[in-house]
C-alpha positions, 0 to 999 in steps of 0.5 A, a space after each residue: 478516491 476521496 479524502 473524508 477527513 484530516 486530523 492535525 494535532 500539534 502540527 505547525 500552527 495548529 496548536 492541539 487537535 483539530 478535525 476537517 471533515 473534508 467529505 463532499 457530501 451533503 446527506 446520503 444521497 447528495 454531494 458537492 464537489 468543492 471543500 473551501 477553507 479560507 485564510 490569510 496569508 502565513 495562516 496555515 494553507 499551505 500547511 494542509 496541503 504540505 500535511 496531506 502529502 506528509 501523510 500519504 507520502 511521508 519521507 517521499 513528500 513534496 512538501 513546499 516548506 522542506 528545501 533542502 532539509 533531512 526528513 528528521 530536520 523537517 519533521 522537528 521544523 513541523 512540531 508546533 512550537 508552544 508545545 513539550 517536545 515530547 508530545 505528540 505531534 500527529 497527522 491523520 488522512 482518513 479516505 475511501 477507495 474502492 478495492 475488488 469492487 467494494 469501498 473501504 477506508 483506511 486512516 493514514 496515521 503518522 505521529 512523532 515528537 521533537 527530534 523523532 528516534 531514528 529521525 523517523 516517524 512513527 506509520 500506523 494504517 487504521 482499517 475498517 475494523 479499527 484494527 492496525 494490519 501490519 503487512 500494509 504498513 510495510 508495504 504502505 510505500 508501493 500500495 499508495 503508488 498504485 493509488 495516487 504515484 508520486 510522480 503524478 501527484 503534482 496533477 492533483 495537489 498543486 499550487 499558484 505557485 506551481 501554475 505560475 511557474 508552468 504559465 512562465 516557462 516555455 518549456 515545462 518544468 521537470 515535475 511537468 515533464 516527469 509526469 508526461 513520460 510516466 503517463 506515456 510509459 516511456 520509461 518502459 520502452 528504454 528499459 526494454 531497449 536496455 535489456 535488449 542489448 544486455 541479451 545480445 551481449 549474453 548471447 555473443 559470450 556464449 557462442 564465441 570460442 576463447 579466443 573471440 570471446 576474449 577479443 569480444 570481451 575486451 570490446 565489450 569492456 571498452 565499450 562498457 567502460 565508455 558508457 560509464 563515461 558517457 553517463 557520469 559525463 552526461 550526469 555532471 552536464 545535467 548538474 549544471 543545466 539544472 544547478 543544485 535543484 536538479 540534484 536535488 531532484 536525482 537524489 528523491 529519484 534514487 530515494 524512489 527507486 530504493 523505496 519502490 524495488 523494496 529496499 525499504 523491506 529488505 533493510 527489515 529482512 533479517 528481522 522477517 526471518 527472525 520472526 519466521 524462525 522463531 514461529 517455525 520452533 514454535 510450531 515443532 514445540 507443538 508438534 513435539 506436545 502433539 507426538 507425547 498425546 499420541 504417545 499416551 491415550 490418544 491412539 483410543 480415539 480410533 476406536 470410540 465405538 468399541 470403547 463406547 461398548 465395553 463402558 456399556 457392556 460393563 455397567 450392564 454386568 455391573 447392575 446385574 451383579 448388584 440386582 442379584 446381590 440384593 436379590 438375595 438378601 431379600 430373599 434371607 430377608 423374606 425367610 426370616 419373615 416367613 419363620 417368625 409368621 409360624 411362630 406367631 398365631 397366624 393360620 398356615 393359609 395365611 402364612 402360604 399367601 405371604 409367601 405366594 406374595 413375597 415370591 411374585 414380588 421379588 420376581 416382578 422386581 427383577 424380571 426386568 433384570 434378567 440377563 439375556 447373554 452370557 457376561 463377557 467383559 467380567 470387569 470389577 468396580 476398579 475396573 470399570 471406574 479406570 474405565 471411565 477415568 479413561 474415556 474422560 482423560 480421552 475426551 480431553 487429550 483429543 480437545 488439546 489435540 484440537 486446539 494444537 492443530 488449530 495453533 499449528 494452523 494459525 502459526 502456519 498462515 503466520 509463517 506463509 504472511 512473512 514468507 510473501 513479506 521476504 520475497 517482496 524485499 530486494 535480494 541482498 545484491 539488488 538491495 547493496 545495489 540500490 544502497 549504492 546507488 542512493 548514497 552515490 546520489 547523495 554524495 552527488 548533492 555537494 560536487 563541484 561544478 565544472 565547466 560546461 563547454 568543456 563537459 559538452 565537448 567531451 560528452 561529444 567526443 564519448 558520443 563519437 567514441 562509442 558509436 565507432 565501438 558499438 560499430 567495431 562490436 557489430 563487425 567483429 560480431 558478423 565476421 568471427 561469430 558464426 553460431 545459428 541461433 545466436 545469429 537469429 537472436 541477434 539479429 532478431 533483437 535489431 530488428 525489434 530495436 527497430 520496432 520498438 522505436 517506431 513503438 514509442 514513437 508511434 506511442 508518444 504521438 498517439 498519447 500526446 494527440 490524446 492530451 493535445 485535445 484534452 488541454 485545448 478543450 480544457 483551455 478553451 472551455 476556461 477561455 470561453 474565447 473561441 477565437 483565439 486557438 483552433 489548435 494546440 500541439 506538445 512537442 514529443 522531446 520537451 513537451 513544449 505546448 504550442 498554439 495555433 490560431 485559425 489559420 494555422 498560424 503559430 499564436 506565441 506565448 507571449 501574446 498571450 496575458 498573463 491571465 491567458 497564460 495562467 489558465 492555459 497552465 491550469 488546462 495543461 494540468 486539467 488535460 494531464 489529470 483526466 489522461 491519467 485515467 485515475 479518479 482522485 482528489 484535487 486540492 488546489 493552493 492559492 488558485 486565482 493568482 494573477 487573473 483579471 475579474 473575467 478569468 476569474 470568474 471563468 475559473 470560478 464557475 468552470 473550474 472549480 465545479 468540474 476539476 475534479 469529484 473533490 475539489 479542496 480549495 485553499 483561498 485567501 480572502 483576495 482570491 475567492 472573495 464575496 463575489 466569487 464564494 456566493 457564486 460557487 453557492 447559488 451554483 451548489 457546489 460547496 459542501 463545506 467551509 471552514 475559516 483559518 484563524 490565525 493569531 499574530 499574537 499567538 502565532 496559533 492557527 484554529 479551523 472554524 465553521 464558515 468561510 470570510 463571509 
């Protein structure tokens, strides 16, 4: 994937419209990873950046500048305030990615006005053919996750901040942490766990007789309803734990899931139907018009040939019957000629030879003509006339039959696109499901809070509870339920528990190995001090990264300084970034940070050039100065500059060529 450009129009400080060709390469056959664009601080940096996610991501975006703002308030917050609230404002990411092994590019459009209709904006997907395909625009949420996913999206768009907060924390924060268990499918595991007790659950319902079933039930019900306190317990101690941020964080979660499990295409489901509904009449009123042809001229078209025939065979008898009619008239003509020659002073012989002549020639004229089979159609003028109006009204019934077929055909393919859009949506339980549960994740944001000893005294008692339940289902299960196969699913489904734990153990270990040595190469690669660590671990449960020196011996984060500690965050997300096996962009906001002149220029010319096939960075003057911006030259490694200028005056920001110097 490569972003070519960004277009903002009217968006925060950038006043009109203003284009970034943000493409990495330099002519046909050369490029350059690194796209810098300078400026200084409250200048618009973070802008783009927030810009980029806005585009792709829209609702869903991670924008540094929202908080706790509705999208509708954001998105009124992003209008340039210079302009008339109803015009346009507008983002634009045109980028390329390779699909079935062909590159194509889509540009991205999201425009709205001052307090946008719905609290909404408006998505528009430009293909290659300039043509705007509307079944990608409604499933535009799930196509962008399989390109860049949300929860991953951090790994590549980030900021100084970002790295600061990840360099500080002993354990890394949950945008760190989601992304980790996304990259080693953890949520896969628990949810197969989860369908695995729903199915042994199932099964015990089914070979129970009426009375274990309902002692079964009852357990099973009290069990159910001490998970639900569990989770709700649980719930509310996270709350706690992460105060009004991690609330926050579950609401974007359920925003996710309703989006992701096509809650989104089932909110527009029945405006689907409608339109299938409508295309389907459409087809019956075509085919309606079709049976009415079929009813008049259109049965001819089975018999061309014989039609063909009887218009020939007509038209042949026809000019004989004219060839004979003018015969004979040439003939009274030629006897009114002989009997005025023997009324005149010409000789008998004379008059012969005229005769002799006119006979021969009015035999050479039609011998030509001489009807060599008996007439059969024995049609008139009329006839043959109606004949032809025939076969010309037949010629035109079966090109509209064409064209009607061609009509059903389209409207056909018409119906089956909306039928694949009905059934990507949530059914409409699923869908009352997903609504539920995002608006109970909302409602969460404004609860009290509650005391945290005693919620973890109680999530331990329900612990407790549960596992004496889950132990009196076992026995009860074992001694009064006495069904072959159920037994064998039953005990078939412990013992995959069992293996599925020791899965995802073994997984875990497996992929955090994998990144352990991706982050220690990456850290050591910036340190260019060997010396310092031989060995980093993550721990499987927090994902905690812990350093180990030559000898083995634990090397504690705080002796590390604070430059050290910035590039071994900026290593975490470099490891992360290339163990997720997705080949995508990095923009980088406010980079250096903290570091001293030798981290920096590690960073400059280790970094930068490798981080990624596209590196967009957004750097104040202090940052990357005149040191570091003619390293990254004589390097080769920049392929565009532009220079953020902001006017105090104006509170305006333009993009010009170049960079500070």
């Amino acid at each position: 994937m490569i972003f070519l450009e960004l277009v903002l129009q009217n968006f925060g400080p950038y006043s009109g419209k203003q284009v970034i060709n943000l493409n990495p390469k330099t002519d046909e056959e050369n490029s350059r990873p690194i796209i810098l664009l300078g400026g200084m601080n409250g200048g618009g940096k973070t802008t783009l950046m927030d810009a980029i996610r806005l585009a792709l991501y829209g609702a869903r975006a991670q924008c540094s500048t929202r908080g706790n703002l509705s999208y509708n308030d954001f998105l009124n917050q992003c209008v340039n305030n210079k302009i008339d609230p109803v015009v346009d404002t507008r983002i634009e990411l045109l980028f390329e990615h390779i699909e079935n092994d062909k590159p194509i590019k889509y540009r991205v459009v999201r425009s709205w006005t001052k307090n946008p209709k719905d609290g909404k904006d408006t998505l528009g997907i430009l293909g290659d053919s300039d043509t705007w395909p509307d079944a990608l625009v409604n499933i535009w949420d799930e196509y962008i996750e399989n390109l860049l996913p949300l929860g991953i999206s951090n790994l590549f768009l980030f900021d100084g901040e970002q790295v600061k907060e990840l360099a500080e924390q002993e354990i890394p924060p949950p945008v760190v942490v989601d992304a980790i268990r996304g990259l080693l499918g953890l949520e896969l595991a628990d949810r197969l766990a989860v369908d695995l007790d729903i199915l042994v659950n199932r099964k015990l319902k089914e070979v129970g007789n009426s009375k274990d079933l309902a002692n079964l039930e009852k357990i099973e019900t009290r069990l159910t309803q001490q998970q639900e306190d569990y989770q709700i317990t649980e719930e509310k101690l996270e709350t706690l734990k992460n105060q009004v941020e991690e609330l926050e964080q579950k609401q974007q979660e359920a925003f996710d899931k309703f989006i992701s499990e096509g809650g989104k295409i089932a909110a527009e489901r029945n405006q689907l139907e409608l339109q299938q509904a409508t295309k389907t009449a459409e087809i019956e009123q075509v085919r309606q018009s079709m049976c009415e042809l079929a009813a008049d001229v259109l049965p001819l078209a089975l018999i061309p040939n014989l039609l063909n025939q009887a218009q020939a065979q007509g038209e042949k008898e026809f000019r004989y019957q004219q060839v004979q009619i003018s015969k004979d008239l040439l003939l009274e003509r030629d006897q009114r000629l002989l009997a005025w020659l023997n009324q005149v002073e010409i000789s008998p012989i004379q008059v012969e030879k005229i005769q002799s002549f006119l006979i021969q020639d009015v035999d050479n004229l039609y011998v030509k003509t001489i009807q060599t089979e008996a007439p059969w159609l024995l049609a008139d003028d009329e006839t043959l006339s109606q004949l032809d109006n025939l076969i010309y009204h037949l010629q035109n019934s079966k090109l509209s039959a064409k064209e009607k077929l061609a009509l059903i055909k389209n409207k056909e393919e018409e119906i089956h696109t909306l039928e694949r859009q009905v059934q990507t949506a949530a059914a409409p339980e699923d869908y009352t499901k997903l609504r539920q549960a995002l608006e109970a994740a909302q409602n969460q944001v404004v609860e009290a809070k509650a005391n945290y000893e005693t919620i973890h005294r109680r999530l331990a008692e329900l612990e407790t509870i549960i596992a004496k339940s889950k132990r009196e289902l076992s026995d009860y299960t074992v001694e009064n339920i006495k069904h072959k196969n159920s037994e064998h699913i039953i005990t078939s489904a412990a013992k995959v528990q069992n293996t599925l734990k020791i899965f995802r153990e073994k997984l875990t270990l497996r992929k955090l190995n994998k990144l352990e040595e991706e982050v220690k190469n990456c850290f050591l690669y910036l340190l260019h001090k060997s010396d310092l660590v031989h060995r980093i671990t993550i721990d499987t449960r927090t994902f905690s990264l812990l350093l180990y020196d030559l000898n083995g011996k634990p090397v504690p984060k705080h002796r590390l300084s604070a430059g050290e500690k910035q590039l071994l965050a900026i290593a975490f997300l470099w490891g992360l970034a290339k163990v997720s096996g997705h080949r995508l962009p990095v923009a980088i906001d406010t980079p250096l940070g903290r570091l001293d002149s030798s981290h920096r220029s590690n960073l400059v010319e280790r970094y930068f050039p490798s981080a990624s096939h596209q590196v967009i960075l957004l750097s104040t003057d202090t940052e990357i100065g005149k040191k570091e911006v003619e390293t990254l030259r004589e390097n080769e490694a920049i392929a565009r500059e532009y220079l953020l200028k902001y006017d105090s005056s104006t509170r305006q920001t333009t993009i010009q060529p170049g960079y500070f110097w």
